[in-house]
Every structure is written in structure tokens, then in C-alpha cells.
N, CA, C and O of each residue as an XYZ file, in Angstrom:
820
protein
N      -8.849      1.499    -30.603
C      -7.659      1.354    -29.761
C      -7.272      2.696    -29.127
O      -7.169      2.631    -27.902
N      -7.015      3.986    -29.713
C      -6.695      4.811    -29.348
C      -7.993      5.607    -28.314
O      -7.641      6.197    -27.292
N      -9.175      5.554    -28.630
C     -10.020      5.583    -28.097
C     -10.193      5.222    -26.848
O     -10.313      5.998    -25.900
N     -10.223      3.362    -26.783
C      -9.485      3.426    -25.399
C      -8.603      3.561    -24.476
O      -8.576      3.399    -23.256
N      -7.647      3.993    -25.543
C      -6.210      4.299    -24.448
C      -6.780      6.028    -23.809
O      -6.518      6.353    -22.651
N      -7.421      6.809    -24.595
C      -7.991      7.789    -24.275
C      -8.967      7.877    -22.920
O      -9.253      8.724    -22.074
N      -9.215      6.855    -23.146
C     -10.777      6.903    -21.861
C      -9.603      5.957    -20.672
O      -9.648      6.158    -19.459
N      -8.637      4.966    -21.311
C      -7.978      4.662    -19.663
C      -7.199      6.312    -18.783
O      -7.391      6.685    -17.626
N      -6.482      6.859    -19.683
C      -6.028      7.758    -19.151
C      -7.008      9.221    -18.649
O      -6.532      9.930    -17.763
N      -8.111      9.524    -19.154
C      -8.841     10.361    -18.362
C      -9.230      9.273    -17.303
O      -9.116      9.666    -16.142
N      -9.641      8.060    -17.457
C     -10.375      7.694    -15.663
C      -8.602      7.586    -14.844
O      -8.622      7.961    -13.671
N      -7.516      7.234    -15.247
C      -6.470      7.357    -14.188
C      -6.497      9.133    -14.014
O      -6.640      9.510    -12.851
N      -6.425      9.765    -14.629
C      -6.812     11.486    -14.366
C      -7.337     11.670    -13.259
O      -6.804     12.227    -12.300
N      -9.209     10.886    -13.346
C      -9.848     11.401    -12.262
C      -9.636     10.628    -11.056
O     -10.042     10.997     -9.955
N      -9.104      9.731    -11.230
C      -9.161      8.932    -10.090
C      -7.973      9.105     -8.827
O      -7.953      8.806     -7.633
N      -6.813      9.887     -9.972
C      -5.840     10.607     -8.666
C      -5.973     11.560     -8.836
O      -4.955     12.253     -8.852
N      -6.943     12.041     -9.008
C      -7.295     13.870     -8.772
C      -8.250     13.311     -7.637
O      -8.060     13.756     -6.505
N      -9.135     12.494     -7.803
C     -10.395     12.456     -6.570
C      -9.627     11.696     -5.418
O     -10.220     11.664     -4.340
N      -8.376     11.072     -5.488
C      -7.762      9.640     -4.123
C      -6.968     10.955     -4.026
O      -6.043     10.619     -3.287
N      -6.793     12.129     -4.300
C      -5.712     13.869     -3.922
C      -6.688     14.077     -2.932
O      -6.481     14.002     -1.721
N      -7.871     14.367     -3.538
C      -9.043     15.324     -2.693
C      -9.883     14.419     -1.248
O     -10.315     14.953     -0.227
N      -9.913     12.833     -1.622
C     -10.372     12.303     -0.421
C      -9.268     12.484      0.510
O      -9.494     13.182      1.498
N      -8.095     11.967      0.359
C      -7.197     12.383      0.986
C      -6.689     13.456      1.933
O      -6.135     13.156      2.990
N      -6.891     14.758      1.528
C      -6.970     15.924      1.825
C      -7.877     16.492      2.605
O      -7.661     17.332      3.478
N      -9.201     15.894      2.195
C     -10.210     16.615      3.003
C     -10.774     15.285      3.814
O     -11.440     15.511      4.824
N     -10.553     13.967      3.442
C     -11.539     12.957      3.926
C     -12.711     12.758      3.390
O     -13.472     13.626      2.964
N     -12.910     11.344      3.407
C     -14.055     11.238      2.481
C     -15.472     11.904      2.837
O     -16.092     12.712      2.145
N     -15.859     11.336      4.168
C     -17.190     12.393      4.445
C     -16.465     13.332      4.936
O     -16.531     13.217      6.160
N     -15.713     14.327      4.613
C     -15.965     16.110      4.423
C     -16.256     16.374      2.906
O     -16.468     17.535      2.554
N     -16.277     15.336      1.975
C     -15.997     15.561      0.748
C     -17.040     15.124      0.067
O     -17.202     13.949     -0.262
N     -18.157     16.484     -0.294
C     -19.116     16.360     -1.032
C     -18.965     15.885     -2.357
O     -17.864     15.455     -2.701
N     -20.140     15.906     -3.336
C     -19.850     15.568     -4.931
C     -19.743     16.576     -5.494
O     -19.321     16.562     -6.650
N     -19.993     17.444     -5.041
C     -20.134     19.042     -5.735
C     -18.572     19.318     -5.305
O     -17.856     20.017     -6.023
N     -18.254     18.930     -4.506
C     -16.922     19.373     -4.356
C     -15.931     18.061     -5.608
O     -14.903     18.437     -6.171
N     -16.365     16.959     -5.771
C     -15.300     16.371     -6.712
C     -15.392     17.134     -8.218
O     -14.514     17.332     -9.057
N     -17.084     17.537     -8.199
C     -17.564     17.811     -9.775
C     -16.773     19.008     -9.902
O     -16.274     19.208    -11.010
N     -16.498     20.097     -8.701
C     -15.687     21.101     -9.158
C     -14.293     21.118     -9.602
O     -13.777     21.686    -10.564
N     -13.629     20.117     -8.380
C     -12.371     19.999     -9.052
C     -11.624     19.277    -10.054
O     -10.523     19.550    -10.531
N     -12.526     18.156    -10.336
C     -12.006     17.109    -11.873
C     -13.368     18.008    -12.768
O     -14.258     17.326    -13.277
N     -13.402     19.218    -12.861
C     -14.508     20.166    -13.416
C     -15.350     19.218    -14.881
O     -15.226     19.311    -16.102
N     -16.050     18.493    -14.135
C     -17.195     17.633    -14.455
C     -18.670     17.817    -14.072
O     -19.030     18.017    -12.912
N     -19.481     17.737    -15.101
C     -20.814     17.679    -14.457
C     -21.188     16.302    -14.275
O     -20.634     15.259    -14.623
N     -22.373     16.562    -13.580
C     -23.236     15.683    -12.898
C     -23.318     14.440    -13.784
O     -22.862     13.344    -13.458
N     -23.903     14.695    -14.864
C     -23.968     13.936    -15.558
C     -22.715     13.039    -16.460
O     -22.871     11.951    -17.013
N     -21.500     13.841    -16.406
C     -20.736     13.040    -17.324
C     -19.677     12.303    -15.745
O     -18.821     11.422    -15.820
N     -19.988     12.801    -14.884
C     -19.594     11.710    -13.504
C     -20.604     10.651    -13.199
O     -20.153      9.672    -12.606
N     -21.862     10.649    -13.480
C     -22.657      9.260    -13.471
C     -22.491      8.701    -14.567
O     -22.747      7.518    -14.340
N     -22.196      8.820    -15.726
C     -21.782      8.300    -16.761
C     -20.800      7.069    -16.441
O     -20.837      5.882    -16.768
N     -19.873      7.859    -15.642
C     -18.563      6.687    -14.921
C     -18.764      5.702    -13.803
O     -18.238      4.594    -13.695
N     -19.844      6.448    -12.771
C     -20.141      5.620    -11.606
C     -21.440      6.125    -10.814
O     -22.230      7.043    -11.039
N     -21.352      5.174     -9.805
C     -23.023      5.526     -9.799
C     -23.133      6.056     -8.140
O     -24.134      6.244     -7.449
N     -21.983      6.176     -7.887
C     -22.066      7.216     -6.450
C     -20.882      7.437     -6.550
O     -20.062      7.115     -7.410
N     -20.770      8.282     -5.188
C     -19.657      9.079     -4.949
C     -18.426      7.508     -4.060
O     -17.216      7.374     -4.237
N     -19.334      6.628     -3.197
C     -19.118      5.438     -2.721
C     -18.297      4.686     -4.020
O     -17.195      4.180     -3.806
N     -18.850      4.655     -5.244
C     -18.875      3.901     -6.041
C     -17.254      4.541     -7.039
O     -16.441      3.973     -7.769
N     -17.364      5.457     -6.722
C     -15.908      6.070     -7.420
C     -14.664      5.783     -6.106
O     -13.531      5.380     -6.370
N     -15.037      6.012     -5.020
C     -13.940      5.403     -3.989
C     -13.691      4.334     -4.101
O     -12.531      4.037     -4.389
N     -14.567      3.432     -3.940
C     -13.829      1.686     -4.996
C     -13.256      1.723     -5.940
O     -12.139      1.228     -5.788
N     -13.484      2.156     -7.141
C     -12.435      2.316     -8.218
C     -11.700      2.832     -7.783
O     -10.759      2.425     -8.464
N     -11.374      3.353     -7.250
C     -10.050      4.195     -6.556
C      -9.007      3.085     -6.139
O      -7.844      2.877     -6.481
N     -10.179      2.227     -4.957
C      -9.133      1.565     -4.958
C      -8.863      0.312     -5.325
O      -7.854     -0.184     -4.823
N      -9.340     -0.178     -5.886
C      -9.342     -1.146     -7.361
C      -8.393     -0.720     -8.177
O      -7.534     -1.520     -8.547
N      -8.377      0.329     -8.515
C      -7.266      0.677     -9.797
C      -6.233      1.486     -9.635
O      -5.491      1.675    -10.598
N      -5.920      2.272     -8.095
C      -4.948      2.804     -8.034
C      -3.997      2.657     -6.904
O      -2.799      2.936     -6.860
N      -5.069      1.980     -5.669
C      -3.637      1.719     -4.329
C      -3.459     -0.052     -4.263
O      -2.597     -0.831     -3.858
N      -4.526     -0.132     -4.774
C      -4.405     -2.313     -5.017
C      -2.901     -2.538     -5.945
O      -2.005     -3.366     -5.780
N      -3.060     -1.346     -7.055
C      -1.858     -1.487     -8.115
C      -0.529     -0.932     -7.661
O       0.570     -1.194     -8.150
N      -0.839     -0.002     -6.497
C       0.654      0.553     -6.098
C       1.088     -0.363     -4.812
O       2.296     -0.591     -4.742
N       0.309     -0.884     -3.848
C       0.704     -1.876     -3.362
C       1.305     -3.104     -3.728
O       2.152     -3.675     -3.041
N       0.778     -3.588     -5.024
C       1.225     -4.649     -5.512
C       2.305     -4.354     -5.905
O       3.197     -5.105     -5.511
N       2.675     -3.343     -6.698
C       3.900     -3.340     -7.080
C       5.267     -2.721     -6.899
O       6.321     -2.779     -7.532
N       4.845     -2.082     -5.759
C       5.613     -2.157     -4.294
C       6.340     -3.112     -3.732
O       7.537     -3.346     -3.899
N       5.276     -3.861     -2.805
C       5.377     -4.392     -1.409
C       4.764     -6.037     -2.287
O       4.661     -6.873     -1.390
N       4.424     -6.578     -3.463
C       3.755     -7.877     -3.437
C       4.981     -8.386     -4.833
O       5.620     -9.437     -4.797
N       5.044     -7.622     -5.673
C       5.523     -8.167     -6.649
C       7.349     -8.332     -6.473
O       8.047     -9.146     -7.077
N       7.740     -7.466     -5.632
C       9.359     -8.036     -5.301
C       9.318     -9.391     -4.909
O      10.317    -10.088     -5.085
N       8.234     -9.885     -4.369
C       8.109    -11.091     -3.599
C       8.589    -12.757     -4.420
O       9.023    -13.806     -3.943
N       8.312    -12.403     -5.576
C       8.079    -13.290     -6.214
C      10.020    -13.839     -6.545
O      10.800    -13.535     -7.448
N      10.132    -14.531     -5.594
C      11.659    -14.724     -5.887
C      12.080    -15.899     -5.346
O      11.315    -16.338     -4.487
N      13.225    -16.669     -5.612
C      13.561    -17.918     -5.112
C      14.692    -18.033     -4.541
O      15.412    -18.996     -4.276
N      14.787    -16.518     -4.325
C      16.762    -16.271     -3.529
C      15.983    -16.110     -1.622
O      14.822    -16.347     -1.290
N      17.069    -15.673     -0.789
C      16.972    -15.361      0.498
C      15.566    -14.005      0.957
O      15.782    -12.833      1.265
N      14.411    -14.596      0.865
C      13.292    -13.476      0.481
C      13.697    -11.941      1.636
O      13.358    -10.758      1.600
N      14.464    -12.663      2.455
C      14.808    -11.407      3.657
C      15.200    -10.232      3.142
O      14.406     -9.326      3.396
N      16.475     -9.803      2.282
C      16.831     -9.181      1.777
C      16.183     -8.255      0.911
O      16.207     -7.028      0.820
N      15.303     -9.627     -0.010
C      14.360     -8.834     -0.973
C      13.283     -7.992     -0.258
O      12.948     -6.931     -0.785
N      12.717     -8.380      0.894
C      11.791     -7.682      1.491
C      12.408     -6.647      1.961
O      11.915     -5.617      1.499
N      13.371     -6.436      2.759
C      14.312     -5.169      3.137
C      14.303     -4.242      1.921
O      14.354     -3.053      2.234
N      14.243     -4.524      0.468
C      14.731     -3.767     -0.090
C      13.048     -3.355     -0.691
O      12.823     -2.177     -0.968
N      12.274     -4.087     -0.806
C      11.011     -3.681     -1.207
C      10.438     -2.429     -0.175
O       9.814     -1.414     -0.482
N      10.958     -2.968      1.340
C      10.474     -1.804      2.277
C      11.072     -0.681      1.705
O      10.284      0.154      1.261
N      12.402     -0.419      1.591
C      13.230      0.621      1.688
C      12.723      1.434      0.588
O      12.755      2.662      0.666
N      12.161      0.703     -0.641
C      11.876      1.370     -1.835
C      10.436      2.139     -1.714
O      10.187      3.285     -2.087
N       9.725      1.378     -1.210
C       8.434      2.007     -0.934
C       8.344      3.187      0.137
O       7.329      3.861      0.315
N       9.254      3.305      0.658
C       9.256      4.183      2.095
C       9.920      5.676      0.935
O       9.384      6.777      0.813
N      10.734      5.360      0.498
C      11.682      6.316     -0.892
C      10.759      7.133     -1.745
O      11.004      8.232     -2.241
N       9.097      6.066     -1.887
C       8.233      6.755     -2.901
C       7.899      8.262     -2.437
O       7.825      9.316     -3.070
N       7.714      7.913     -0.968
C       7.016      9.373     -0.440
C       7.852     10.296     -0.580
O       7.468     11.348     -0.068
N       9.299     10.363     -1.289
C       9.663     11.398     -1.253
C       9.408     12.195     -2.858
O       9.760     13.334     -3.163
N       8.747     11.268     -3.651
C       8.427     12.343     -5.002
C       7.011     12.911     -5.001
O       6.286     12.837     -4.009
N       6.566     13.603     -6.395
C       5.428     14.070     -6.117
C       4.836     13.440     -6.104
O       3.927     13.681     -5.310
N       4.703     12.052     -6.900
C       3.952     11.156     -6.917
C       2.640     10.414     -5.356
O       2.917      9.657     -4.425
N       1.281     11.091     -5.732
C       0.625     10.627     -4.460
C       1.094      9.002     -3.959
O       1.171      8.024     -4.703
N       1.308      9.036     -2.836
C       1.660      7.661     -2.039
C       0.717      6.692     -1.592
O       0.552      6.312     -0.432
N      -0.119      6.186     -3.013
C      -1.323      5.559     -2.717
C      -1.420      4.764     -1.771
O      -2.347      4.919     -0.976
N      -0.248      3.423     -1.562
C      -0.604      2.566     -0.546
C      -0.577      3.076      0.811
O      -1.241      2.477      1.658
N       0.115      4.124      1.145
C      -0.061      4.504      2.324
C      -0.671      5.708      2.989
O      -0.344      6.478      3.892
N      -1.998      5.510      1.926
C      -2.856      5.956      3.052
C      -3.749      5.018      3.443
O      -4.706      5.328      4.153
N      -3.616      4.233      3.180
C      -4.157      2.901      4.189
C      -4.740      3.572      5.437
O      -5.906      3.730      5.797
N      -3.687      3.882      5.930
C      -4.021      4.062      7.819
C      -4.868      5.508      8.105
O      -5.302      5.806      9.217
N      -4.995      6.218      7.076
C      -5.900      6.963      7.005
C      -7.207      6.744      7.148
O      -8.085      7.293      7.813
N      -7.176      5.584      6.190
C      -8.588      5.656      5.473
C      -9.174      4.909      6.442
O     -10.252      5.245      6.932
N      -8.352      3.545      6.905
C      -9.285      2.940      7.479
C      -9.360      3.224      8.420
O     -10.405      2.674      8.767
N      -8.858      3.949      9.560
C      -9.675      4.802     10.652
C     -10.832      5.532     10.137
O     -11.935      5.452     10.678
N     -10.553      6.387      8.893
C     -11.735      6.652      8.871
C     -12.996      5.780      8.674
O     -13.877      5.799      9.534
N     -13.075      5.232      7.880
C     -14.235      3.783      7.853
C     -14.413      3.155      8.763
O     -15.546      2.676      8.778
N     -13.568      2.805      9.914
C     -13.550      1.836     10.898
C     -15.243      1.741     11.044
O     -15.439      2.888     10.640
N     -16.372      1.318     11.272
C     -17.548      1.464     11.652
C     -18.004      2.127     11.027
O     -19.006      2.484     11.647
N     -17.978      2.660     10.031
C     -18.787      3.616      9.109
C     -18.882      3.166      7.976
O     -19.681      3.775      7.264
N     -18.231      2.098      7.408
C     -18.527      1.828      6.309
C     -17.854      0.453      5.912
O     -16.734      0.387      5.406
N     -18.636     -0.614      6.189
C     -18.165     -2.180      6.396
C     -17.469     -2.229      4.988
O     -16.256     -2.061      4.866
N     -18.277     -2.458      3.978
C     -17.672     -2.674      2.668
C     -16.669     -1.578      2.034
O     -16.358     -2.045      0.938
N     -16.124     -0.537      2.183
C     -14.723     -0.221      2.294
C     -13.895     -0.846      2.531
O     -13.104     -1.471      1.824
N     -14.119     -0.614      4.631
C     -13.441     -1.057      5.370
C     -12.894     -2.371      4.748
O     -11.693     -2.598      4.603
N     -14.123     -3.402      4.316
C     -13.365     -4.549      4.114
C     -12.677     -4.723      2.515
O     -12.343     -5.836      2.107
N     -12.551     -3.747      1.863
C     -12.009     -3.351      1.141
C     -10.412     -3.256      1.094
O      -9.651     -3.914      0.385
N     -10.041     -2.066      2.221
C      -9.088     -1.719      2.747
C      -8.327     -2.754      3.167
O      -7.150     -2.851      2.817
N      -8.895     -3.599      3.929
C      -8.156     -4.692      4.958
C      -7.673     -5.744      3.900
O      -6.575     -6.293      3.987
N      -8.641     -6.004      2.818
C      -8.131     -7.021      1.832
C      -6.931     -6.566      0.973
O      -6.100     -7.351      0.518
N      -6.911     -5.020      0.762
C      -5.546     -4.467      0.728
C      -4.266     -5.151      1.043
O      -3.511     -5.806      0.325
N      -4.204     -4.758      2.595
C      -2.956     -5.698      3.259
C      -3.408     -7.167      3.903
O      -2.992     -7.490      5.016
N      -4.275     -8.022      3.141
C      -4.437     -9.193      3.410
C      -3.668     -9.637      2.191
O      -2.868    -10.563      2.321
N      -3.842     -9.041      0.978
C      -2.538     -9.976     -0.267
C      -1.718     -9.743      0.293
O      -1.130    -10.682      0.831
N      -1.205     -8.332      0.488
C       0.220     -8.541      0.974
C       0.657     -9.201      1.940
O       1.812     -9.626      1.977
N      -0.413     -9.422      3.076
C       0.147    -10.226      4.270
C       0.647    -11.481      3.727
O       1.792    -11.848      3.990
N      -0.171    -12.197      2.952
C      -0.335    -13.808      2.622
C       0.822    -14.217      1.586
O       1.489    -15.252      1.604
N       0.911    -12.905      0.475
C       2.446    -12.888     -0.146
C       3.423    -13.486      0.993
O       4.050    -14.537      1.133
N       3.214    -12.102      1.862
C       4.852    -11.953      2.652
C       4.654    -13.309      3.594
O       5.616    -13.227      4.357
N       3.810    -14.696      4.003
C       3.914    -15.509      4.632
C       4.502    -16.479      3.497
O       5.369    -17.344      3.621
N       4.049    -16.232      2.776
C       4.378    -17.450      1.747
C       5.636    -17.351      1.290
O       6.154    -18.461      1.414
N       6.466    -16.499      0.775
C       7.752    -16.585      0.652
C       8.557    -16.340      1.357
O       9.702    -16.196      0.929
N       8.208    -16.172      2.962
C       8.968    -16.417      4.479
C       8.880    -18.058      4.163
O       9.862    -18.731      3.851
N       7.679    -18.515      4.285
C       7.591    -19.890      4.668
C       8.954    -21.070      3.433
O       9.760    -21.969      3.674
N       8.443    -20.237      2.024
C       9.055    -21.037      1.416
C      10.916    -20.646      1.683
O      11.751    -21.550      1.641
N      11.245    -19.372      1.911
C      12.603    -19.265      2.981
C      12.901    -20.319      4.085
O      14.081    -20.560      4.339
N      12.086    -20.851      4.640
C      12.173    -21.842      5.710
C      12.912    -22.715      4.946
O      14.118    -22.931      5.061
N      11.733    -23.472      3.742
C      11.780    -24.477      3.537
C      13.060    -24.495      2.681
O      13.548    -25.596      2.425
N      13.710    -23.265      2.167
C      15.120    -23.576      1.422
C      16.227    -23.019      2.278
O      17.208    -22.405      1.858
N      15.936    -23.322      3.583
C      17.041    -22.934      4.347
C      17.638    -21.542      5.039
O      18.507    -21.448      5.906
N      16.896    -20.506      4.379
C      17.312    -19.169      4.765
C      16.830    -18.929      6.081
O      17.577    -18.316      6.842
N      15.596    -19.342      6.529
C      14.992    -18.805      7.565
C      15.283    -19.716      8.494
O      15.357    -20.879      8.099
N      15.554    -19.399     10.138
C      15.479    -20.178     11.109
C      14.084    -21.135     10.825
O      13.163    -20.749     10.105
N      14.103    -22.356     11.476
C      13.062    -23.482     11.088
C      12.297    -22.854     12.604
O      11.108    -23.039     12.344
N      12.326    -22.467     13.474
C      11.771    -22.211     14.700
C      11.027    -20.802     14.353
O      10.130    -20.617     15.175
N      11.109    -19.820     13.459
C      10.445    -18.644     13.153
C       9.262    -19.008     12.917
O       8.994    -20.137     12.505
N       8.006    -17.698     13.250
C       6.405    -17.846     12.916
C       6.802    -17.132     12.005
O       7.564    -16.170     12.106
N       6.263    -17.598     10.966
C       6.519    -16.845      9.495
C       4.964    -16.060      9.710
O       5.083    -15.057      9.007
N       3.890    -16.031     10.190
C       2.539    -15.166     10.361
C       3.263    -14.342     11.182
O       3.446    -13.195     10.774
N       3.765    -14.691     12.356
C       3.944    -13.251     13.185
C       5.192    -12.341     12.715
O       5.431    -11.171     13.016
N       5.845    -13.136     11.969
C       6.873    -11.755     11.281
C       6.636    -11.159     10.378
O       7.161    -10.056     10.229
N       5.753    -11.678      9.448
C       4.268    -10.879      8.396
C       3.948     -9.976      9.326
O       4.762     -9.055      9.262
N       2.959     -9.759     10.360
C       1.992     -9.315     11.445
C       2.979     -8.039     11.479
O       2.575     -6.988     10.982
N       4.374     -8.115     12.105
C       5.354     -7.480     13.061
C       5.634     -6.493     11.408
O       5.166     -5.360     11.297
N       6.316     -7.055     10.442
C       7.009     -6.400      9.379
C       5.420     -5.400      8.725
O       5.562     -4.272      8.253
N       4.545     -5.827      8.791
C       3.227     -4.766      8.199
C       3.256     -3.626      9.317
O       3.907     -2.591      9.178
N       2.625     -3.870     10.235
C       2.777     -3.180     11.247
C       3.567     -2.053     11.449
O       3.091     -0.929     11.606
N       4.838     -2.326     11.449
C       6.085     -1.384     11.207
C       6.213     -0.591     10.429
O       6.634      0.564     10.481
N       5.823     -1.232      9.615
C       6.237     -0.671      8.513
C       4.789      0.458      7.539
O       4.887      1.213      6.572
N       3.539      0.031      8.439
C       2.447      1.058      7.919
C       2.810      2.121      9.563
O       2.389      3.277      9.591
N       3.383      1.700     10.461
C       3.322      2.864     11.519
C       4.800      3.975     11.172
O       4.953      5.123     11.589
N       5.716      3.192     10.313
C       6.829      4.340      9.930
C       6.337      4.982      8.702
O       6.975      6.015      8.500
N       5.438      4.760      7.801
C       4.791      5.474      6.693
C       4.268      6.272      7.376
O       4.675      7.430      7.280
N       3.446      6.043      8.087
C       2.529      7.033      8.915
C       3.408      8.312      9.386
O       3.064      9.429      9.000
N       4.363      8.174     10.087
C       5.462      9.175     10.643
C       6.306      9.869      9.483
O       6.787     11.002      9.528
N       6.387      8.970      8.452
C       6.950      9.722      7.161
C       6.347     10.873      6.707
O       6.904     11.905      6.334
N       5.099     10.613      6.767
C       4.283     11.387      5.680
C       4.511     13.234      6.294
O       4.397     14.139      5.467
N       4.820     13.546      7.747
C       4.470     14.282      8.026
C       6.291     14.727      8.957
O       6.617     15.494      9.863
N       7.202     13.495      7.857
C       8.584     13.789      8.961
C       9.237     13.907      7.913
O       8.714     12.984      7.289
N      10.156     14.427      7.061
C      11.210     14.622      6.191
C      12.542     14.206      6.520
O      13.408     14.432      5.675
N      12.978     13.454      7.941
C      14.240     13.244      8.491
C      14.504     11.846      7.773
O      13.911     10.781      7.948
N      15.464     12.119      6.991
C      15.796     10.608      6.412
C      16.432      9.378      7.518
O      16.356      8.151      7.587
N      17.072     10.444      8.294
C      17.285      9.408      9.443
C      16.469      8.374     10.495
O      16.920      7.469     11.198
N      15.157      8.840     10.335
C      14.373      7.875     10.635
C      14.181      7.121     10.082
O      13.985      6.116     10.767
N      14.073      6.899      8.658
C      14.187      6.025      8.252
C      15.443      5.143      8.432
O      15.612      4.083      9.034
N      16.063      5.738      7.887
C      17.518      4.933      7.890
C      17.856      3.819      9.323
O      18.401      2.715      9.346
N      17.274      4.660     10.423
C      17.495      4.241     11.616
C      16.066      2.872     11.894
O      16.133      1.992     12.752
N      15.155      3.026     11.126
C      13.948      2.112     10.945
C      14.358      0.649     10.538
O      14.164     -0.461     11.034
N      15.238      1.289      9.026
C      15.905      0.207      8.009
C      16.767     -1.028      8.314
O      16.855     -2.200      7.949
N      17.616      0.195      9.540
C      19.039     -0.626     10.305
C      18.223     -1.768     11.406
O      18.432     -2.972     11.561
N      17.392     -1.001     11.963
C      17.039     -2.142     13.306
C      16.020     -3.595     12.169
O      16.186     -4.815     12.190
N      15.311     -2.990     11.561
C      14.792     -4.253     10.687
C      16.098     -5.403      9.854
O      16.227     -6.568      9.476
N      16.751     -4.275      9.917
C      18.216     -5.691      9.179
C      18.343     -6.195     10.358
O      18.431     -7.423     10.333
N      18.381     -5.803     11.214
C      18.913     -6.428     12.534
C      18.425     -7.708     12.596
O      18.929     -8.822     12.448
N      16.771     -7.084     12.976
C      15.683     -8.040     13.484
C      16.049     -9.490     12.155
O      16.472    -10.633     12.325
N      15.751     -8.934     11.226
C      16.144     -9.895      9.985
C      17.174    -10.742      9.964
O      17.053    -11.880      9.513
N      18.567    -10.162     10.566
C      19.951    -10.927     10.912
C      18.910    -12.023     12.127
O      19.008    -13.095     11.530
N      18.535    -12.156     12.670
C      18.092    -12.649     13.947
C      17.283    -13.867     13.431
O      17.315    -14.921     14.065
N      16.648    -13.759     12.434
C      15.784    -14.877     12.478
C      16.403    -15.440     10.910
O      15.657    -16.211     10.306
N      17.300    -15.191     10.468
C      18.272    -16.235      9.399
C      18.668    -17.283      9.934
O      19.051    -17.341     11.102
N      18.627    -18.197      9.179
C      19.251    -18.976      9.267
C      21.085    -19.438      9.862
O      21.928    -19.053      9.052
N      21.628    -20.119     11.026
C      22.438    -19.643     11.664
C      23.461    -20.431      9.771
O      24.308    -19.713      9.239
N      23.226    -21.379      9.355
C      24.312    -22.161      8.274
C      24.505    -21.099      7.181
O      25.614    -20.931      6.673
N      23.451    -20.397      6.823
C      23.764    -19.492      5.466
C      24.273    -18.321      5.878
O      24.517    -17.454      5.038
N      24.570    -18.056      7.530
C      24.709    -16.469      7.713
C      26.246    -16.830      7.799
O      27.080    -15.928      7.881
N      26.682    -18.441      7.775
C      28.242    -18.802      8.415
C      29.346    -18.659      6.530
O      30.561    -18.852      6.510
């Protein structure tokens, strides 16, 4: 038992020491000699774990931005009140992460997959299945909002999925490199807006 609690916590070790360094430098600038130096590992006790350098970027994200997405942006979801609100507040919280030290796994999304775009299908489609749970979450408890009244019955519950991802990976993007809380704040306000807009007109009375 302790044994394996030992070996989970060195592979979470290397795995946000190496999702620090792809990050930073990008994956192809980022040799193996360069991971073996900085999680100061040899050759051998890093094939021990995986069997390429490819093969440790999947675990990566298998076990560290699949899990911070989810429990982010997928697991507020799970609710049977007015999901609008709850999603407002799941955004607001996740946008909040980037301000600790804590690396901001789900959002480097938009990093990565520019970088892969054409370079590397099985990533790429890696990446995209990323925000495909979350998309299909966030349709499904829009839709079931319909069906208990919160949501206007005339709303595309896909295109306000589409619109709310979107937004909301292009204001991460501007975060990462903006410290003005007021953008956010000012992000937050027009999405309540948009959100006031497609409620339901009986539950907003």
C-alpha cells in the first residue's frame, strides 16, 4: 500500500515537472535529454515508466489536464438546479485557478493544440477529446435546463456549448499573459448577461 502511494506520487512529480517543461519550451523544442535532466532521471529509469518521450505526453494528459478539466469545468455540472448559474460559477472558478502557483493544466489546451495541429494526429485527437467531454457535459445539462424549465425552449443548447467553450478558452488564453482582474470581471458580467438572455422568461419573473 504505501509502496504504491509512493510510486503514485513520484509519477504525479514527473508528470508536472515534464507538462512545466513542455509547456515552457514546447514539445518539439523539448528533447529527452532535456526531460532526463530536469526530473534528473536516467535513461533507463524513464523507460522503465514509458516508452517514448510521445508516450509520457499522453500520460500527461490522461492523468493530469483530463483530471483538472474534469474537475473544473465537468464535475460542477452534475446538478438538478438552474445549470446557468452553476456554469457561471464553474467558469469564474477556473479562470481564479490561474492566479495560484498551481500549473493551469486545462488551459493549455490552446497551446498545445496549435502546436499538434498537423503534426501529430493522435495527440491532436487527444486534445480535442479533452473539450469534447466537456462540450457534451455542458449540452446535456443545458438541454436537461430546457427540459425543467430554466432555459428558453427556442435556445441551441450545441451552439451555446460551442459559444461558452470558445470564450471561455480565448479569455484563458488572454489571462495567462494579463493580470487585470478586470477583464475578467468584465468577461464574467457580459456572460451573465448573455445567460440572463437565454433563461427562461417564467423563472426570471
Amino acid at each position: 500500500m504505501e509502496q504504491n502511494l509512493r510510486k503514485r506520487e513520484t509519477m504525479h512529480r514527473l508528470c508536472a515537472k515534464g507538462l512545466e517543461i513542455f509547456h515552457k519550451k514546447g514539445y518539439y523544442n523539448t528533447s529527452l535529454d532535456d526531460i532526463l535532466k530536469e526530473l534528473s532521471l536516467s535513461k533507463g529509469a524513464f523507460y522503465h515508466h514509458f516508452k517514448s518521450k510521445e508516450d509520457f505526453f499522453i500520460y500527461i494528459l490522461q492523468n493530469l489536464i483530463v483530471q483538472k478539466v474534469y474537475v473544473l469545468l465537468v464535475e460542477p455540472l452534475n446538478t438538478q438546479e438552474n445549470p446557468l448559474p452553476v456554469i457561471l460559477d464553474s467558469l469564474e472558478n477556473a479562470l481564479e485557478s490561474g492566479k495560484s502557483n498551481e500549473m493551469v493544466y486545462g488551459f493549455m489546451l490552446n497551446d498545445f493544440l496549435t502546436e499538434f495541429n498537423k503534426r501529430n494526429a493522435e495527440i491532436s485527437s487527444y486534445l480535442k477529446d479533452i473539450l469534447k467531454v466537456w462540450e457534451v457535459n455542458l449540452v446535456s445539462v443545458l438541454k436537461r435546463g430546457k427540459i425543467d424549465g430554466y432555459i428558453g425552449r427556442h435556445v441551441d443548447c450545441e451552439g451555446v456549448a460551442t459559444y461558452i467553450i470558445a470564450s471561455y478558452m480565448g479569455m484563458r488564453t488572454l489571462l495567462i499573459e494579463n493580470t487585470n482582474r478586470q477583464l475578467k470581471y468584465q468577461y464574467i458580467q457580459q456572460l451573465r448577461h448573455y445567460f440572463n438572455s437565454i433563461e427562461e422568461r417564467t423563472v426570471m419573473a
